[in-house]
BAZANU-421953 format. One record per atom (N, C-alpha, C): residue in one letter; x, y, z. Coordinates in steps of 0.1 Angstrom, whole numbers, plus 5000, padded with zeros to 4 digits. Example, Ala and Ser with C-alpha at 12.3 -4.5 7.8 and 13.67 -1.06 7.14 Angstrom:
% residues 2
A513249435078/A512349555078/A513249675078/S512849785071/S513749895071/S512950005079/
//
This chain:
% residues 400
X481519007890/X480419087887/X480219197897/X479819297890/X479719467906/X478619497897/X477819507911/X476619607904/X476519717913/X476019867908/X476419967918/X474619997911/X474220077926/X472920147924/X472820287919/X471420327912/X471120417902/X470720557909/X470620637904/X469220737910/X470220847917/X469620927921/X470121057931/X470821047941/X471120937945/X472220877959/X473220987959/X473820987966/X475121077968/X475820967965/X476620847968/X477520817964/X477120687959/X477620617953/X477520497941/X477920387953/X477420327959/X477720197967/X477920077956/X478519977961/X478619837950/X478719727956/X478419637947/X478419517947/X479319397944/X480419367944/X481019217945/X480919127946/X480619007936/X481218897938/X482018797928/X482818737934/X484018657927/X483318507927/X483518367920/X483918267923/X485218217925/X486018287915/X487518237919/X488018287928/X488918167929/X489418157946/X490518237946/X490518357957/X491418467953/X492918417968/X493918427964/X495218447975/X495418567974/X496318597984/X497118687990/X498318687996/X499518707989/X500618637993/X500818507987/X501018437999/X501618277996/X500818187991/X500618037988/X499718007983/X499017937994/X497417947995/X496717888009/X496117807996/X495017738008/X493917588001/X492917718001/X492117717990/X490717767987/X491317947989/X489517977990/X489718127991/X490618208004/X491418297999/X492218388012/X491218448017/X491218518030/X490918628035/X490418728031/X489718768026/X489618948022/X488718998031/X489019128032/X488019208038/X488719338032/X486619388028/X487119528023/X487319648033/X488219748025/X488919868033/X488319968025/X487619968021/X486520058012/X485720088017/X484920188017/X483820238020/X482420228016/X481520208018/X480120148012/X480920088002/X480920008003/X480919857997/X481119688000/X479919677992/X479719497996/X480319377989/X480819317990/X481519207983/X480619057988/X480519017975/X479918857975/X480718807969/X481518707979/X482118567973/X481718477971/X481818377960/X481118237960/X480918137974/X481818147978/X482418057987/X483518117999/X483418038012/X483918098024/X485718108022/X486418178032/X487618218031/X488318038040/X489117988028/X489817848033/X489117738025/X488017768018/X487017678011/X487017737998/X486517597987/X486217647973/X485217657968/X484717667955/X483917717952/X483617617941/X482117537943/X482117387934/X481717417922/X482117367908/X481517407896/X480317327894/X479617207906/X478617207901/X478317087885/X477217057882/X477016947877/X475817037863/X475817137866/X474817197851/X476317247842/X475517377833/X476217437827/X476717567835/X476317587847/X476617727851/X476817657869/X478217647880/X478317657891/X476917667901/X476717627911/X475917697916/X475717777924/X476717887924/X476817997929/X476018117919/X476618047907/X475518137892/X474818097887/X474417987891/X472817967893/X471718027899/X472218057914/X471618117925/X471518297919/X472718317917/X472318497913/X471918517900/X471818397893/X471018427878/X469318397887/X468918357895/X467718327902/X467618457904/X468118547911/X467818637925/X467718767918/X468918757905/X469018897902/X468018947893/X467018877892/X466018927878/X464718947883/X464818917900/X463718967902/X463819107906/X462819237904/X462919347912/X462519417923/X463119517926/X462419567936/X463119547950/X464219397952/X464719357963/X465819457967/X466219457982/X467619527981/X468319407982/X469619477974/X470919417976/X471519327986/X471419318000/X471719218009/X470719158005/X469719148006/X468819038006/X469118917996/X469418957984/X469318917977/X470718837976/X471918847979/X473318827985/X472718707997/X471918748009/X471818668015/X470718508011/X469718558001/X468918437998/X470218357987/X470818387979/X472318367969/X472518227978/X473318277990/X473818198000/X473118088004/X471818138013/X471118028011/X471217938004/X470217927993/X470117867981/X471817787975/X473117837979/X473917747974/X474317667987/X474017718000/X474417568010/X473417498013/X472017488009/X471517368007/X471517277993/X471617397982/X472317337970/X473017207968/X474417297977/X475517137979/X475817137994/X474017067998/X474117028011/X475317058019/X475517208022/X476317228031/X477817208029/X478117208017/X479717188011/X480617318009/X479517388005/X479317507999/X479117628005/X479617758014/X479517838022/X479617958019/X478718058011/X479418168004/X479418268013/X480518358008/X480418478024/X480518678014/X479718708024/X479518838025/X480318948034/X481419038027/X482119148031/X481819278030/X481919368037/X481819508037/X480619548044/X480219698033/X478419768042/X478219848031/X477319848033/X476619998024/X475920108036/X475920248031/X475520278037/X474120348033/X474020328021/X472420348015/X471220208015/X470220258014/X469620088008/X470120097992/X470219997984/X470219977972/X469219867967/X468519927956/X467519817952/X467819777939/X467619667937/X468019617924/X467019597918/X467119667903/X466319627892/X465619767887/X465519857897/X465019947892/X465720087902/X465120267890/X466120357898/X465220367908/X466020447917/X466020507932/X464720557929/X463720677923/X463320727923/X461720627921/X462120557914/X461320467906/X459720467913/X458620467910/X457020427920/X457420297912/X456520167921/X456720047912/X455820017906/X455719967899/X454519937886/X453419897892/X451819907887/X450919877894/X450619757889/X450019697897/X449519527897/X448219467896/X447419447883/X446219407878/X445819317893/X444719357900/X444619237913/X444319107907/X443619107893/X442818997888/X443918927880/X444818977880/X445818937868/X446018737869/X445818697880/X445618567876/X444918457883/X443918557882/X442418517884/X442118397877/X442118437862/X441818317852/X442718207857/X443718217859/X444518047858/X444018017871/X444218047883/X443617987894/X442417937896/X441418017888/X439917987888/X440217837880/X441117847871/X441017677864/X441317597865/X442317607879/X442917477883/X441717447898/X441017537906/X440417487914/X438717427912/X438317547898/X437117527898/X436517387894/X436917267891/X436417167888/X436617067895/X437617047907/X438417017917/X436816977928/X435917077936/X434817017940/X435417027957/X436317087962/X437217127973/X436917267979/X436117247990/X435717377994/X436717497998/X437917418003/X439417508008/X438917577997/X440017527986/X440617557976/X439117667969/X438417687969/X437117757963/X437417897973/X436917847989/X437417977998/X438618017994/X440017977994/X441018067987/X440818097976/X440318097964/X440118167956/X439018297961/X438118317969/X437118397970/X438818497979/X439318467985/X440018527997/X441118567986/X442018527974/X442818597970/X442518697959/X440818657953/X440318747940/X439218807951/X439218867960/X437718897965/X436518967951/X437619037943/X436719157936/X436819127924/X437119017918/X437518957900/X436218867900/X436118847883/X435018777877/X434718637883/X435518567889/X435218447892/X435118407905/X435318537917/X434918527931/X433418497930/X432518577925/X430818497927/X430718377925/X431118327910/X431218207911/X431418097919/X433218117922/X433518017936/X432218047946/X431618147947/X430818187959/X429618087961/X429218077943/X427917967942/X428417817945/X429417807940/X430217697941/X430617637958/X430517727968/X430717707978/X429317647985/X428317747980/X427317727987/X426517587983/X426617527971/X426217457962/X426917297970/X428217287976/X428817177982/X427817177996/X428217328002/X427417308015/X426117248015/X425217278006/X424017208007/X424117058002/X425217067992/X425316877991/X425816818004/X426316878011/X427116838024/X425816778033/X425116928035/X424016898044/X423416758036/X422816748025/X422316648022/X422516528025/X423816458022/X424616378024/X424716338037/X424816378043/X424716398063/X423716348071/X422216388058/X421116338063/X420316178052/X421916108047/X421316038037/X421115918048/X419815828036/X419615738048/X420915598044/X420415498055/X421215378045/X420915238051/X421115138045/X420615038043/X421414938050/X421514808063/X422614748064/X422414618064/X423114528056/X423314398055/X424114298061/X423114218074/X424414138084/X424714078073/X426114078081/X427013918075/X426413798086/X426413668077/X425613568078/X424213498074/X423913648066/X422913628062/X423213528047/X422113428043/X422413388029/X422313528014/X422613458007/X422013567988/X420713587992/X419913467995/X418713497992/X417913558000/X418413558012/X418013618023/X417913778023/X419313818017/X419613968016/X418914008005/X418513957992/X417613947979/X416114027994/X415713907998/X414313918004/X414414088012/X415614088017/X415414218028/X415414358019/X416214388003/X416614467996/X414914457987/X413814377986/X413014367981/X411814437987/X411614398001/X411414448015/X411414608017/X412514668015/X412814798017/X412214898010/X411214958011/X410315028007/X411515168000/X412315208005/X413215298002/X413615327988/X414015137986/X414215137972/X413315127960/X414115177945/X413615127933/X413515027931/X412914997914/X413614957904/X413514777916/X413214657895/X413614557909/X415614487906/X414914377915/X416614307922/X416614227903/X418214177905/X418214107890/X417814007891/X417113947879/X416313807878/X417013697884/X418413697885/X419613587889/X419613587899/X419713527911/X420413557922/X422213527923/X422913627925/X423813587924/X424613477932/X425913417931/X426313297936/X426613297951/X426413227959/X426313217974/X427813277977/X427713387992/X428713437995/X429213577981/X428613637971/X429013697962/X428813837962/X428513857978/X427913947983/X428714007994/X429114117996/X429814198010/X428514228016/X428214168027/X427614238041/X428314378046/X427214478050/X427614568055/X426514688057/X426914838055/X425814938055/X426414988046/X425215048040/X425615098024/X424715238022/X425115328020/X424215468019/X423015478005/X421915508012/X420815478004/X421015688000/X421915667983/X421215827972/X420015827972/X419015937969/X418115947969/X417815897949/X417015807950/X416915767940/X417415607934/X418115587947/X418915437946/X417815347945/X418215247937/X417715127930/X418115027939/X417314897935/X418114757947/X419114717935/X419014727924/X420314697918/X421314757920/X420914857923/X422914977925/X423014897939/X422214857946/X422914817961/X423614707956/X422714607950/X423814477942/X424914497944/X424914567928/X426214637924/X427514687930/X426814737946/X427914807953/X428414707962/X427514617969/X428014507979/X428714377967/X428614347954/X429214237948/X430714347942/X430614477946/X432414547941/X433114487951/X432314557965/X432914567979/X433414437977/X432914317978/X433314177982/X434514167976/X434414227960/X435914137944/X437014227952/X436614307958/X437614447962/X438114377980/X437414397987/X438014318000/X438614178000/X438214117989/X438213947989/X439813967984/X440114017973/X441414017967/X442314087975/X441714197980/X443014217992/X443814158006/X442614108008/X442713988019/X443713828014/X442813777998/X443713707995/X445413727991/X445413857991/X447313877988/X447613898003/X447113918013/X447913928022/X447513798036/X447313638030/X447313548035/X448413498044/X448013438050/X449013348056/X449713208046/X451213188047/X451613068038/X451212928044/X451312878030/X450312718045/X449312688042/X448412768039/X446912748043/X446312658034/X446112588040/X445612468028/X444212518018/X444312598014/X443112698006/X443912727991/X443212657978/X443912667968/X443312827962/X442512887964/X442112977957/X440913047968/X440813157962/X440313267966/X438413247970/X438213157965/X436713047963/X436313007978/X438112947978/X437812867987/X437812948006/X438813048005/X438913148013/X437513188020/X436513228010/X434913308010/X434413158015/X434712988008/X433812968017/X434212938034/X435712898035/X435812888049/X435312988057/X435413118055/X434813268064/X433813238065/X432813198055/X431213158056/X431213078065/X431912948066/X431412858079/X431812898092/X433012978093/X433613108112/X432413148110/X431813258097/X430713358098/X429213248108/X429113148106/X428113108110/X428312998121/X429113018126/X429612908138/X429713018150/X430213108146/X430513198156/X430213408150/X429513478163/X429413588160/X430413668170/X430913638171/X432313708179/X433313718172/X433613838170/X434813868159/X436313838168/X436413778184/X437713808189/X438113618185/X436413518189/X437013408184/X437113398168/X436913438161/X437113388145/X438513348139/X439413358148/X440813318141/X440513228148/X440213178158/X440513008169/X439612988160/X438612988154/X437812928146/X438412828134/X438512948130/X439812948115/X440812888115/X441412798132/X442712768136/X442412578136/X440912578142/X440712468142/X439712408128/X438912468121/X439312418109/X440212388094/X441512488099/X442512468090/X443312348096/X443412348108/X444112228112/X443412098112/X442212118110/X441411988107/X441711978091/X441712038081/X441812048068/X443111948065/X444112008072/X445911978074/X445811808074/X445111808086/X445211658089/X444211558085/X443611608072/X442411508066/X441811468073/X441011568082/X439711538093/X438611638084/X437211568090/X436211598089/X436011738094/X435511858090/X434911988098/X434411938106/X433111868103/X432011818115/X431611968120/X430912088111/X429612168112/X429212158110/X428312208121/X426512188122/X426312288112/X426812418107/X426012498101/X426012488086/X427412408085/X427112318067/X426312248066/X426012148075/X424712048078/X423712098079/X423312208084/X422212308082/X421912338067/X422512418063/X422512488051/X422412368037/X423012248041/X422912128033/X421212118032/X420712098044/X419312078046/X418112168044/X418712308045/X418012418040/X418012498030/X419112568029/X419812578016/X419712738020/X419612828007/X419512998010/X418313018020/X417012938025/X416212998032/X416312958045/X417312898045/X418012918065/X416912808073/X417712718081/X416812688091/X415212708097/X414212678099/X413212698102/X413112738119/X412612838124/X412812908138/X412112798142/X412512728154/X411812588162/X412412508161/X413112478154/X413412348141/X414712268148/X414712178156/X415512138165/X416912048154/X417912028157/X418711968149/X418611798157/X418511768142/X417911608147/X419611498148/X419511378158/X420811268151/X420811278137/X419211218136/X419411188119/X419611278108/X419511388113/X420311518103/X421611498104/X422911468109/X423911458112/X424211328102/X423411228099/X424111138090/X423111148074/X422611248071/X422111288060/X422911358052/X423111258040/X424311258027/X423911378024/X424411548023/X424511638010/X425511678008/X426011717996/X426911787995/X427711838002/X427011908014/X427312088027/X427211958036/X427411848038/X427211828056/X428811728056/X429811848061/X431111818067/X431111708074/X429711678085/X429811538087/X430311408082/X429711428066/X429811308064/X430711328047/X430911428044/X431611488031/X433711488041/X434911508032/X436211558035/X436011678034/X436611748034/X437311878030/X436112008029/X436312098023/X435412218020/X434412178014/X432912228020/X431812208011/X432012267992/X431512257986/X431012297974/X431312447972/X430412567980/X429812667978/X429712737993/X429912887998/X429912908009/X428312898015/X428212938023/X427112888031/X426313018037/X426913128031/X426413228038/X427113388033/X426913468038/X427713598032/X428913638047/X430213608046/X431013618053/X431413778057/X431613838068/X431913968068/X433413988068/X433814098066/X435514148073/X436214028083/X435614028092/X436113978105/X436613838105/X435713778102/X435513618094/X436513588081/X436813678071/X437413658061/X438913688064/X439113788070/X440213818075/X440813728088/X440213628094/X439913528101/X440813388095/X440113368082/X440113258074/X441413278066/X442013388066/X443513428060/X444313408067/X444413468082/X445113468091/X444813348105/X444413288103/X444013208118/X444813188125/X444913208140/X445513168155/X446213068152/X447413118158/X448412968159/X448612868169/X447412848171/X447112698183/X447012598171/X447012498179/X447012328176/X445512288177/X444412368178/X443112308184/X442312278169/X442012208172/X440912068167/X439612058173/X439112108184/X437612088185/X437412218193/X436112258195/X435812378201/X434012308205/X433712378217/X432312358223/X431812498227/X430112518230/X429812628235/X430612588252/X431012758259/X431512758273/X430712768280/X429312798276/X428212878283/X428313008286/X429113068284/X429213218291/X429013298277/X428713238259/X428813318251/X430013288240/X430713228249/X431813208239/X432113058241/X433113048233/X433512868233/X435112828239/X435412738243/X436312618242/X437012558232/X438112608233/X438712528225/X439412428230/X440112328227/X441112218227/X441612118219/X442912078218/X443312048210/X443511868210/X442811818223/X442911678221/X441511678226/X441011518222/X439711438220/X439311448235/X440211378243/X439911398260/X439311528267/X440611628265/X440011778265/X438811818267/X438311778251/X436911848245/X436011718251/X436011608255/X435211578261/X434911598275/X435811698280/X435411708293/X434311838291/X435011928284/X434312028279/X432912018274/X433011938269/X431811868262/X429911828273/X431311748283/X429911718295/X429511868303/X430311948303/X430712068313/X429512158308/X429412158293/X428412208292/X427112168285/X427012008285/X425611988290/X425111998306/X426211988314/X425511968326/X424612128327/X425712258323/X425412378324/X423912368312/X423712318302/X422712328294/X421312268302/X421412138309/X420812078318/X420312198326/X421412258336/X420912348349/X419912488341/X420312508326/X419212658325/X418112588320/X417712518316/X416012428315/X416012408328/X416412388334/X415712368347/X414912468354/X416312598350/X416012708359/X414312798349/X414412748338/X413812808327/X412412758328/X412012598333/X410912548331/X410312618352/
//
């Protein structure tokens, strides 16, 4: 292919290029040598001198693929367009492929249109409309500012304009919304009372209470206008949505047939302990009690047996004889997992109850300092055991 430029030039410069692989003389591998002895003129070869030229896996090499790209746009000069060629076929065929450029011109040459040519003028709005229709519904304030910044002066820059301002003030809004937060450990009925409570809200709670634990603890952003049913609604997604993700990424082993049962172990970590660093030793020593057909033996199943959603009574000492009171919830004197969880379990806890610490421990005591003791034999925990009643003994002392 030669293409020579148009117009008033003094002399006709050109353009070359070959794919086939040219010799000279004897027979070499791939393309020979050339270099032109001609005067303004450029030569484009497919491919470098010693190397071939690949035909490529379409209907057309990709060397003529690249200049069926290059050549139909106008306005460019001729090396450029020789040089983007190149480009475009050694990343083509990652680098297999090397096309080369001989000669010079000594004019510019533009391709596509004559020498003399002014170039065509350019509607600024001309595609105004399609960009306005892929960003305007989108709700992206970039994407709104680029449109104001590439149409400053077309029908749809005011728009974006309202459009911009229109986020910002939902922004501010949003920034100042209030919101609502729900510990974990609290019972259904408990969180029912506090969502009832909240003057903030509409509209009332549903007639039902939903089933114990059915509920994600957390903070939840109070819309202007929110009901205590949309909070429901959003803490009983959160839970189906955290619960199922946690349950696919369990630990193997775990003596937990179902995802039921998962929510209620986290409920009893959730109320044994509020330290999120012990809740896997938590989780370590009731799965291993599970393992070995032992009793839980919590106090806060035995609690909740005795109280049920309205929690312990503030005073309310835990008696011996609570400890051998038959219900359902009191691991004392029941095997395996209560019934129903005991409480609304958070992140920490549930993620706890999937994953638990790989110790051997079996019993745990308060340490006194806030956290607890673990140990994995009976002796252990009884030393533990006296260690901190004596320490329980010395703060009544210090306290009366």
């Amino acid at each position: 292919m030669q293409a020579r430029a148009r117009g008033c030039l003094p002399r006709q410069p050109a353009v070359q290029q070959d794919e086939t692989p040219l010799t000279r003389g004897g027979a070499t591998k791939g393309l020979a040598r050339i270099e032109s002895t001609q005067s303004n003129l450029l030569i484009g070869f497919a491919t470098s001198p010693g190397e071939i030229a690949l035909d490529g896996e379409g209907d057309s090499s990709p060397y003529a693929s690249a200049l069926a790209r290059h050549l139909v746009t106008p306005g460019r000069e001729v090396e450029v367009v020789l040089r983007s060629v190149a480009k475009d076929v050694f990343e083509a065929t990652k680098g297999k492929q090397r096309p080369y450029i001989t000669g010079s011109l000594f004019e510019t040459v533009i391709l596509g249109r004559e020498a003399e040519e002014a170039p065509a003028a350019v509607d600024p709005c001309r595609d105004a409309a399609v960009h306005w229709q892929a960003v305007s519904s989108r709700g992206n304030m970039a994407l709104l500012k680029e449109h104001v910044r590439l149409f400053p002066s077309c029908a749809f820059a005011s728009l974006a304009k309202v459009e911009i301002q229109e986020l910002l003030k939902s922004n501010a809004e949003q920034a100042t919304t209030e919101s609502i937060s729900i510990a974990a450990g609290l019972t259904v009925k408990q969180a029912f009372e506090q969502l009832a409570q909240d003057a903030r809200l509409d509209g009332d709670l549903p007639a039902e209470l939903p089933a114990e634990g059915a509920l994600m603890p957390g903070t939840y952003a109070l819309a202007r206008g929110a009901t205590r049913a949309d909070v429901v609604r959003q803490m009983q997604a959160a839970q189906a949505e955290l619960i199922g993700r946690i349950w696919a990424g369990r630990q193997k082993g775990l003596p937990l047939e179902n995802p039921e049962q998962l929510v209620i172990l986290a409920s009893i970590i959730e109320r044994e302990t509020g330290l999120p660093a012990d809740m896997p030793k938590f989780a370590a020593v009731f799965v291993n009690r599970l393992k070995k057909g032992m009793r839980l033996q919590s106090d806060a199943t035995m609690i909740y047996g005795l109280f049920g959603g309205d929690g312990k009574p503030v005073g309310r000492a835990i008696l011996r004889a609570d400890l051998e009171t038959k219900t359902p919830y009191n691991t004392y004197q029941i095997p395996g997992l209560p019934p129903t969880p005991i409480a609304l379990p958070g992140q920490a806890s549930l993620e706890a109850a999937a994953n638990p610490a790989a110790t051997d421990d079996l019993y745990f005591v308060p340490d006194g300092n806030g956290g607890h003791a673990f140990t994995a034999t009976l002796a252990e925990h009884n030393v533990n055991v006296r260690r901190w009643r004596k320490l329980a003994a010395e703060t009544r002392v210090k306290a009366e």
